[in-house]
C-alpha positions, 0 to 999 in steps of 0.5 A, a space after each residue: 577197895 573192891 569185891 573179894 579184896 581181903 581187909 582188916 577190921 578196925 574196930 570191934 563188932 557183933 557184940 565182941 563175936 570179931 576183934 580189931 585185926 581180924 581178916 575178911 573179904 569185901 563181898 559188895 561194895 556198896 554205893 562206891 564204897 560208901 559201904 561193904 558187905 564183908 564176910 569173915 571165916 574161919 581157917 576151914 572157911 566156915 562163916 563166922 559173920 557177913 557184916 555191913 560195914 562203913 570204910 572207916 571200920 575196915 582197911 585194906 592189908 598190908 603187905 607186910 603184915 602176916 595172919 595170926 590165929 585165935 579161937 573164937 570159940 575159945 574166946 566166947 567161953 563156949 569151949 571150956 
């Protein structure tokens, strides 16, 4: 995986804030890709998170996989 690739979250993080499947962009690679920083944005492109994230937690997309949408905001309860 390499800078700017778009790559899919394995696992939940920031305390539930991001879901499995969610899609972010590697911004670094860190040490070969021991590490990546991966920032993951809205639809507008307003930062949700930039996360410091281990290989196992991400992976790179698929070609058949499609985008889906959910509202964090919505999720978070802080739209009710």
């Amino acid at each position: 995986m390499s800078e700017y690739d778009l790559v899919v979250l394995q696992e939940e993080i920031a305390d539930g804030r991001l879901k499995v499947g969610d899609v972010g962009t590697i911004l670094t690679v860190y040490n070969g890709g021991k590490a990546y920083e991966v920032e993951f944005v809205t639809l507008t492109g307003e930062s949700v998170a930039v996360e410091t994230l281990l290989p196992h937690q991400i992976r790179e997309v698929r070609s058949s996989e499609v985008m889906s949408v959910r509202d964090i905001e919505l999720q978070n309860g802080l739209d009710s």
